[in-house]
C-alpha positions as CSV (number, residue, x, y, z in Angstrom):
1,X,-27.8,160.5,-48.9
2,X,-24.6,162.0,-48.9
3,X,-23.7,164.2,-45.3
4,X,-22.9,167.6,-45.4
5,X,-19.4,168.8,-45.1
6,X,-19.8,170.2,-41.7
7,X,-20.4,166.1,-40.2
8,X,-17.8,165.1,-42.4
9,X,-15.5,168.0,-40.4
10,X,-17.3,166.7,-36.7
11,X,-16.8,162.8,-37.5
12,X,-12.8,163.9,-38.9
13,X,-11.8,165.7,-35.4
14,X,-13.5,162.9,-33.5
15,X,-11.1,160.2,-35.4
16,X,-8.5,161.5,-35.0
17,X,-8.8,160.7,-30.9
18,X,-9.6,157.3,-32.1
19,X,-6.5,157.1,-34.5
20,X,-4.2,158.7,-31.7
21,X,-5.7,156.1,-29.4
22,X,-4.2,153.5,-31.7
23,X,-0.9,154.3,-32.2
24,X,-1.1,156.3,-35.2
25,X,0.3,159.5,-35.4
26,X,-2.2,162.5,-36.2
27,X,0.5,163.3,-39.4
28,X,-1.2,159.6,-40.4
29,X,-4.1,160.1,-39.9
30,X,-4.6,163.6,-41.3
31,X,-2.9,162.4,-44.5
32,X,-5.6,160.1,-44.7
33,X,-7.8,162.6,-43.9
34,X,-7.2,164.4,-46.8
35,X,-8.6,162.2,-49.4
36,X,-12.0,161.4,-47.0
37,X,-14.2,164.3,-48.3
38,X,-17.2,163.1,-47.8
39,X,-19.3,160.6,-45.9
40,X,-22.5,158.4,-47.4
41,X,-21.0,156.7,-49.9
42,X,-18.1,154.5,-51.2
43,X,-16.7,156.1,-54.1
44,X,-13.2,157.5,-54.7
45,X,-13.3,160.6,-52.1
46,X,-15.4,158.9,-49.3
47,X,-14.5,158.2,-46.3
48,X,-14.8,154.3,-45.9
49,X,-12.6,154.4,-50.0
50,X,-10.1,156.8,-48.3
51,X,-9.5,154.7,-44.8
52,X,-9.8,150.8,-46.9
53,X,-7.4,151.8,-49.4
54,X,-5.2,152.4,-46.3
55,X,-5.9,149.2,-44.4
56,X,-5.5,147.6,-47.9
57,X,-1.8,149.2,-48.1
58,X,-1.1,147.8,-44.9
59,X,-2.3,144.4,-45.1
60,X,-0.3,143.9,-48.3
61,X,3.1,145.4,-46.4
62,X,2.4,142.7,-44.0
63,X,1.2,144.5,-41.6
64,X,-2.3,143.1,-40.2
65,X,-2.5,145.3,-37.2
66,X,-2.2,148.6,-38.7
67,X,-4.5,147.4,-41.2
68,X,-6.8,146.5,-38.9
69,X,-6.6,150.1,-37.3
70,X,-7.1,151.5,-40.6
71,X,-10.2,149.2,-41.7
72,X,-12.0,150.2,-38.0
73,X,-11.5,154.1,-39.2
74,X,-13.0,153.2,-42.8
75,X,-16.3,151.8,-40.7
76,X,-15.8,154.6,-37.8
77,X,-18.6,155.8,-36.4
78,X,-20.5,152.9,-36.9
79,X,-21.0,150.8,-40.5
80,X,-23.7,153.1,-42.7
81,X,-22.7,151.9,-46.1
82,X,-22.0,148.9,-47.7
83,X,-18.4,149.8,-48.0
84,X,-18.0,150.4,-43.9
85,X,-19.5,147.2,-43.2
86,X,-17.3,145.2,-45.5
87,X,-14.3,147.5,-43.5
88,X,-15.3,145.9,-40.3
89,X,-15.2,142.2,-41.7
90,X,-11.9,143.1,-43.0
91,X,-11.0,144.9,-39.6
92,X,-12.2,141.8,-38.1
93,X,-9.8,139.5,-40.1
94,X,-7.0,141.6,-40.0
95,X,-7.0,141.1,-36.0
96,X,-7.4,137.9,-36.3
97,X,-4.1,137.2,-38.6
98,X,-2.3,139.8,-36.5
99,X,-3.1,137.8,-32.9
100,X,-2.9,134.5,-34.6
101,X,1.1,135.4,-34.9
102,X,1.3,137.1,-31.3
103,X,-0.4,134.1,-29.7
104,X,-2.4,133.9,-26.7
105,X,-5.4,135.3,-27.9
106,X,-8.4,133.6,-28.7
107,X,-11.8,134.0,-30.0
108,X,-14.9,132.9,-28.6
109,X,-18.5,133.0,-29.1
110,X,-20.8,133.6,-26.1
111,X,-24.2,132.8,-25.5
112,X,-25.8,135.8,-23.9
113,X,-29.4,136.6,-24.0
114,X,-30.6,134.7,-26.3
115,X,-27.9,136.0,-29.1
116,X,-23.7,134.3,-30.0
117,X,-21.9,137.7,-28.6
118,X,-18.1,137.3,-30.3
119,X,-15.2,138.3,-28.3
120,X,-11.4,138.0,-28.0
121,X,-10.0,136.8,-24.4
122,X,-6.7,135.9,-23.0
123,X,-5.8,133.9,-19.7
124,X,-8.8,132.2,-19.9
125,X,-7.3,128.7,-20.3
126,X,-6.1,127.9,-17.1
127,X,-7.6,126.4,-14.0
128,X,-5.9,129.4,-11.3
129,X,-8.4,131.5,-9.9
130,X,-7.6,134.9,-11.2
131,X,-9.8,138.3,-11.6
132,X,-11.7,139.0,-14.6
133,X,-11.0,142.1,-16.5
134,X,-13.6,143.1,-18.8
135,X,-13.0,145.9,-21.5
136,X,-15.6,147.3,-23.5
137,X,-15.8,150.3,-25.3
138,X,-18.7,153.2,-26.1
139,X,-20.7,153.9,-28.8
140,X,-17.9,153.9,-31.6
141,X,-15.4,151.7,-30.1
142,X,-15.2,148.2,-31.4
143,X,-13.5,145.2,-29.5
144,X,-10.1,145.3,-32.1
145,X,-8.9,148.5,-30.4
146,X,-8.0,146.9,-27.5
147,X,-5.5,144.2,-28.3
148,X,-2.8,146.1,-25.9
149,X,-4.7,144.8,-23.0
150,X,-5.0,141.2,-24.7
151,X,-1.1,140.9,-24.6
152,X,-1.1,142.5,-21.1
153,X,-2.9,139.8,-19.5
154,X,-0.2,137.7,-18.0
155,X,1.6,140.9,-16.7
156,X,-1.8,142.0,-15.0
157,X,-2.3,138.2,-13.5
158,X,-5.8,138.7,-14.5
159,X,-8.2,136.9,-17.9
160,X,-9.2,139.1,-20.0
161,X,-12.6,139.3,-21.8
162,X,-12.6,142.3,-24.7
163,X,-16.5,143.0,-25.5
164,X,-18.6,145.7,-26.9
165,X,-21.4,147.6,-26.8
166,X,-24.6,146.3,-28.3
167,X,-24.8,147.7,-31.7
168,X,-21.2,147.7,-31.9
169,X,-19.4,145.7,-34.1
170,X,-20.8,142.2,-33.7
171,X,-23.1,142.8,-31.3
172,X,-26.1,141.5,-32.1
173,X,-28.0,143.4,-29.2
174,X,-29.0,146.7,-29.3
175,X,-28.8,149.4,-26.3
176,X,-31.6,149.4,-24.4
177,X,-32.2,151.2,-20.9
178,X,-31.5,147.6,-19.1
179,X,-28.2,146.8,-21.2
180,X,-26.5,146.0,-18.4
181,X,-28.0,142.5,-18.5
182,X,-25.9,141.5,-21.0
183,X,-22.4,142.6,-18.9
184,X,-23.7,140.0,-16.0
185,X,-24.7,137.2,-18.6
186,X,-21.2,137.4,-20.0
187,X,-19.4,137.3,-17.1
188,X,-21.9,134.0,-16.3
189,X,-21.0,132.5,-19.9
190,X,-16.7,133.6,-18.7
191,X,-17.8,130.8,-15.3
192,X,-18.7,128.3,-17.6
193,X,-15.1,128.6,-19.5
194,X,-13.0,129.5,-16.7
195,X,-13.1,130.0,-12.6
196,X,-12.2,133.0,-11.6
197,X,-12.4,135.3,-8.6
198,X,-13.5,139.2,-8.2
199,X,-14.9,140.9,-11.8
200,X,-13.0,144.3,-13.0
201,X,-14.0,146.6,-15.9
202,X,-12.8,149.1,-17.9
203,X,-15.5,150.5,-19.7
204,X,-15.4,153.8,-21.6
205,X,-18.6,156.5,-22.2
206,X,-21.4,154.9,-22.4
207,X,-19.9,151.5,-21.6
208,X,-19.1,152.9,-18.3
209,X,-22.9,154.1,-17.8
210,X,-23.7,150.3,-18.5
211,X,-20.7,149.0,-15.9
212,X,-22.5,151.5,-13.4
213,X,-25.9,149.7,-13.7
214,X,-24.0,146.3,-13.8
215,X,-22.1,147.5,-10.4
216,X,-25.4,148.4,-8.7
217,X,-27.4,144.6,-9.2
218,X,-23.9,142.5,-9.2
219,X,-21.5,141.7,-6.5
220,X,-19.2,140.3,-8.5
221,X,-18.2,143.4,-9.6
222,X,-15.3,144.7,-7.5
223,X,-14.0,148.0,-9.1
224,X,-14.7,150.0,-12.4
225,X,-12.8,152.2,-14.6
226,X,-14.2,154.8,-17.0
227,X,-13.8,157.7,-19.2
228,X,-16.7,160.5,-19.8
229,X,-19.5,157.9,-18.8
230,X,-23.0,159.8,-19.0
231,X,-24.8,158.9,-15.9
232,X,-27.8,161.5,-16.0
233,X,-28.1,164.7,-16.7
234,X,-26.9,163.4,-20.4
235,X,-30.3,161.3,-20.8
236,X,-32.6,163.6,-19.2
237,X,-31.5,167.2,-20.1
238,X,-33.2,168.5,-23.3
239,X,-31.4,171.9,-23.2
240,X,-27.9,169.9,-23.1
241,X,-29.2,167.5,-25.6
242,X,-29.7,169.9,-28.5
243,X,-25.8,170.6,-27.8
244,X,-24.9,167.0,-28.1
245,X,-22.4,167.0,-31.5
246,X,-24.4,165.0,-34.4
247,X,-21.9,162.2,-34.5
248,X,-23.1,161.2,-31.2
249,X,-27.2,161.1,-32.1
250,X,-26.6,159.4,-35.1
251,X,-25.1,156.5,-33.5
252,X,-27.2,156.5,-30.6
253,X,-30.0,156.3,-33.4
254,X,-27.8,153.4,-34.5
255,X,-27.2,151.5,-31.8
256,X,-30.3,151.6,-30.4
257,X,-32.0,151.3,-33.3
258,X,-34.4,154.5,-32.8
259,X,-35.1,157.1,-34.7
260,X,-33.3,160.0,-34.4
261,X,-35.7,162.2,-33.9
262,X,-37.3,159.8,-31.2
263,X,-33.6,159.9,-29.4
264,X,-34.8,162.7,-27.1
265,X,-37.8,161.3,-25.7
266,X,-36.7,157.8,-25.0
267,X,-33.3,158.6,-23.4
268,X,-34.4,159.4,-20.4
269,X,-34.9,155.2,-19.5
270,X,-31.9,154.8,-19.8
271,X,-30.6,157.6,-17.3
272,X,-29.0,155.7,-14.2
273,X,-31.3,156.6,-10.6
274,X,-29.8,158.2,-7.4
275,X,-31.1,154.6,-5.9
276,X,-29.2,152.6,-8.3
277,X,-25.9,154.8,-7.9
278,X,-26.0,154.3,-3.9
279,X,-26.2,150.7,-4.3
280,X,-22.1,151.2,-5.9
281,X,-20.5,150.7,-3.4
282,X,-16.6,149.3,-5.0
283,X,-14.5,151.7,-5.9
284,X,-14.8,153.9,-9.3
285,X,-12.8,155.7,-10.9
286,X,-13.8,158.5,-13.5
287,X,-11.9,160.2,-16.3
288,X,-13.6,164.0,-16.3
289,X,-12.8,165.9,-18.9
290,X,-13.2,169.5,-18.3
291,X,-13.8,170.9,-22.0
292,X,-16.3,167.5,-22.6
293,X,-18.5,168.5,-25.2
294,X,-20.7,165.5,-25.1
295,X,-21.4,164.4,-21.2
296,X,-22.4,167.6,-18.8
297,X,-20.5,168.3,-15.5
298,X,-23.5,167.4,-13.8
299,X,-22.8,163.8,-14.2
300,X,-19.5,163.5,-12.3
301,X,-20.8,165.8,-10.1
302,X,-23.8,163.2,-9.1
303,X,-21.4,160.2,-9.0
304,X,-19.1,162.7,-6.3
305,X,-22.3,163.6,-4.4
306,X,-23.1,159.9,-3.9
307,X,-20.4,157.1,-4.5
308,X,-18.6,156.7,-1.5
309,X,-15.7,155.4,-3.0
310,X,-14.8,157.2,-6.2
311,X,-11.5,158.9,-7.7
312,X,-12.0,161.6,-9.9
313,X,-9.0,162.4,-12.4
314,X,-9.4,165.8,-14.4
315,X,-8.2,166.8,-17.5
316,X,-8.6,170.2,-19.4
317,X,-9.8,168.5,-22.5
318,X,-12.4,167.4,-24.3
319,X,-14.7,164.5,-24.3
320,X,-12.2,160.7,-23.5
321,X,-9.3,163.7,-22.8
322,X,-7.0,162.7,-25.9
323,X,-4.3,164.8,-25.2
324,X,-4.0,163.0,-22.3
325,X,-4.0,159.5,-23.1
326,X,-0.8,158.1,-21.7
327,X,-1.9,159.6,-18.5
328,X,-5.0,157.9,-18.3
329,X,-3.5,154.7,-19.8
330,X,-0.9,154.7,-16.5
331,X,-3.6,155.6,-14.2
332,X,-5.9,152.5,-15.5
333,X,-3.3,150.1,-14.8
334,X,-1.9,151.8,-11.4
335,X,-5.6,151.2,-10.2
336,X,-6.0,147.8,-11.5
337,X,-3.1,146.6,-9.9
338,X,-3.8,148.3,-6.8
339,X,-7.6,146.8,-6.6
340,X,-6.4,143.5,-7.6
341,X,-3.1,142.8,-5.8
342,X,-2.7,146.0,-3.3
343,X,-0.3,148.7,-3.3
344,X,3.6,148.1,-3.7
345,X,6.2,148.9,-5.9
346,X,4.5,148.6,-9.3
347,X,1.8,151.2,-8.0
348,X,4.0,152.9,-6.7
349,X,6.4,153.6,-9.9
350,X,2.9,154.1,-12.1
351,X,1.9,156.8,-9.5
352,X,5.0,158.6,-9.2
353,X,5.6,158.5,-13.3
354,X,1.9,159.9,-13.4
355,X,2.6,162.3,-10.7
356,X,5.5,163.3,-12.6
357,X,3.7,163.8,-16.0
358,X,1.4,166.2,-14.3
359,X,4.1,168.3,-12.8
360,X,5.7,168.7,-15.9
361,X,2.3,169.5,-18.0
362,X,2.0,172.1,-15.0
363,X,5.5,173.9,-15.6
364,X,4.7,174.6,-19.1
């Protein structure tokens, strides 16, 4: 059935973070926009015939990475027609010509539990002993968004495993309350590949609520990153729940393959517990965006009233703080470096250009 105007409007603002995310301009994206009326369907007008015709454009201007970008929107939020999923092959392809000409990036399939979970790695092809950096994204975000960090690997000194969410993408898995099993099985299928020493990740929404539960059973697991992780309150409130925008229940429903009108009595399992948060004890560091129309303040209040270790960086913004997105991009590798190699002058430089953006947002 075709959706109603008003989910076409939610799933349009919520993009346009996405596209912004991805280096296209919101001017792009809006233009786009324009011809996406309508969601349920692949027809001249829909969404996924609005954003393929795009990625199409692209790919035939020789440009596989934009079209990539483009093909991920046509499928965004998650692959409900045949149209979007035949966007995500192509989005898959796409990265795959565009990183087969930058080099350095390769793509594997891992066994983990029980399913082949497809991911794109760099620095894994070496003997040295560096940290693992693992990058997955939340409910909407699929693996191809993050070829930036891909190419970054050598200047981080650190392998680099790009995963997502089961549900998302080509997982195979769905989300489940213990979902964290699958971040520890990859990082045992990474040993098999590589050696490496200390285990990182950058994990946004609710891939940062499954890094959390990863943290608290894993002692590999030496720091975590996030942005607008639910951690509580999200799972277990029903009064904060019937606020939750529709975009976000229907791809819970999605990825976890419930119901949607089961979503609000089976989200409470997967809630993290006060007695798994005190047992993360490596440093954390949380985006919290003060407008966050999705996660509740409760939840980075909880993680403040028991991490002992945990850096709190506040936006006035709404949910994954997209106005602020070079900020948080700065501040993500400032504190990867800094876990990884210590302080010096690259933290340094990173802190103070941070530092500097704030003061200037500030003076406005």
């Amino acid at each position: 059935m075709t959706s109603t105007l008003s989910y076409v409007d939610e799933v349009a603002d919520l993009v346009l973070l996405h596209a912004r995310a991805q280096g296209m301009t919101p001017a792009q994206a809006r233009a786009i926009l324009a011809d996406a009326r309508r969601l349920g369907d692949d027809a001249p007008g829909s969404w996924s015939h609005a954003w393929t015709t795009a990625g199409d454009a692209a790919l035939a201007a020789g440009d596989p990475l934009n079209a990539c970008r483009r093909y991920n929107l046509a499928r965004f939020p998650y692959p409900d027609t045949d149209g979007q999923r035949a966007a995500g092959a192509a989005c898959v392809a796409a990265f795959d010509e565009w990183r087969t000409g930058v080099g350095g990036i390769q793509r594997r399939e891992l066994d983990v539990l029980g399913a082949k979970l497809p991911v794109w790695t760099s620095g894994l092809d070496t003997t040295a002993r560096k940290p693992l950096l693992v990058i997955m994204g939340g409910i909407v975000s699929i693996k191809e968004q993050w070829g930036q960090f891909l190419t970054a690997a050598g200047r981080l000194g650190m392998a680099v495993v790009v995963t997502e969410m089961p549900g998302v993408g080509e997982n195979p898995l769905r989300y489940r309350p213990d979902s964290h099993r699958m971040l520890s099985a990859l990082a045992d299928a990474v040993a098999e590949l590589t050696p490496y020493r200390d285990v990182y990740a950058v994990a946004m929404s609710f891939g940062g609520t499954m890094a959390l539960g990863w943290a608290a059973r894993d002692p590999r697991v030496r720091g975590i990153l996030t942005v607008g992780a639910p951690v509580r309150s999200f799972f277990t409130d029903p009064q904060w729940w019937q606020r939750v925008p529709e975009t976000t229940k229907r791809t819970l429903a999605h990825v976890t393959g419930l119901p949607q009108e089961d979503l609000a009595a089976e989200l409470p399992a997967y809630a993290l517990t006060r007695e798994e948060l005190a047992n993360v004890r490596i440093p954390v560091g949380y985006v919290v965006s003060a407008r966050d129309e999705i996660v509740p303040s409760a939840d980075s209040t909880l993680l403040a009233a028991i991490l002992p270790n945990l850096d709190r960086l506040r936006f006035d913004d709404v949910h994954g703080s997209p106005a602020h997105l070079t900020d948080t991009k700065l501040w993500i590798v400032r504190s990867l470096i800094a876990w990884s190699r210590g302080t010096g002058p690259a933290t340094a430089a990173l802190g103070a250009a941070l530092r500097l953006r704030t003061t200037l947002r500030r003076a406005r």
